[in-house]
C-alpha positions in Angstrom: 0.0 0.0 0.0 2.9 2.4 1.0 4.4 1.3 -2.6 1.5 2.7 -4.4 1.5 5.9 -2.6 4.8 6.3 -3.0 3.8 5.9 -6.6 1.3 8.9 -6.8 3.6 11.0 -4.8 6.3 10.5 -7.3 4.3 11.2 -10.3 1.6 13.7 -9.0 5.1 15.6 -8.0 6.5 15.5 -11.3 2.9 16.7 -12.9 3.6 19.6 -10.9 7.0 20.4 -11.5 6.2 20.0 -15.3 3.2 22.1 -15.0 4.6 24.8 -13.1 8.0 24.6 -15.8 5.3 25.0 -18.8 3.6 28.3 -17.2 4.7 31.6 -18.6 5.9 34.3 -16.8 3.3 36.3 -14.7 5.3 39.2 -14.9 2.4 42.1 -15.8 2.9 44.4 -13.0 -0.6 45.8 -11.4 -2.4 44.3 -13.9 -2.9 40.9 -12.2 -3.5 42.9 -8.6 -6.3 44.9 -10.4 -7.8 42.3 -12.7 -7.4 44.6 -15.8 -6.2 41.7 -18.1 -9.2 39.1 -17.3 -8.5 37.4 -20.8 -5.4 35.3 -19.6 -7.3 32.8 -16.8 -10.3 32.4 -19.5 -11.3 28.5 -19.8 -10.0 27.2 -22.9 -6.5 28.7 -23.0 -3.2 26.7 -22.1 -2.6 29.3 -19.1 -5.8 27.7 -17.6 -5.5 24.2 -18.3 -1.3 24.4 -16.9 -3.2 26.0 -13.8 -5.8 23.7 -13.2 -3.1 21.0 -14.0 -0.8 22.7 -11.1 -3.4 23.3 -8.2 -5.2 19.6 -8.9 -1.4 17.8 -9.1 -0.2 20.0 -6.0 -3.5 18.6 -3.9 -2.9 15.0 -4.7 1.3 15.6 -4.2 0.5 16.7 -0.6 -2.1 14.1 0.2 -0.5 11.5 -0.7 2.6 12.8 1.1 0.6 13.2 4.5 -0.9 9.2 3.7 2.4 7.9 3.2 3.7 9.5 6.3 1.2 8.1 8.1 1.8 4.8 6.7 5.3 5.0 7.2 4.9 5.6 10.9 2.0 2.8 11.7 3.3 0.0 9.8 5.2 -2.7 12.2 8.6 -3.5 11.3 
């Protein structure tokens, strides 16, 4: 079970590394604070998809690191 966990951590980890590599720069200044350029987060574009891809990845990475702790720790030796 641990195996398998290990497993999801490993590749739900590399999603999000990937993901996160793939992004472009968020480098536009005010304009993100004060929501002036509203076409970049629009469903439909890569931006959104590498976003979704990064906060849904990131979830599963840090679940399954808290299971396999847990596993790691109750399991008899």
């Amino acid at each position: 079970m641990s195996v398998a966990v290990a497993v999801v951590a490993v590749l739900s980890g590399a999603a999000l590394i990937i993901a996160e590599v793939l992004q472009p720069a968020k480098s536009d200044g005010f304009s993100v604070i004060t929501g002036m350029d509203s076409a970049r987060f629009q469903p439909g574009t890569r931006e959104y998809l590498l976003e979704r891809v990064a906060r849904y990845s990131a979830v599963i990475w840090l679940l399954s690191c808290i299971a396999y702790a847990y596993l790691w720790y109750h399991t008899p030796r």
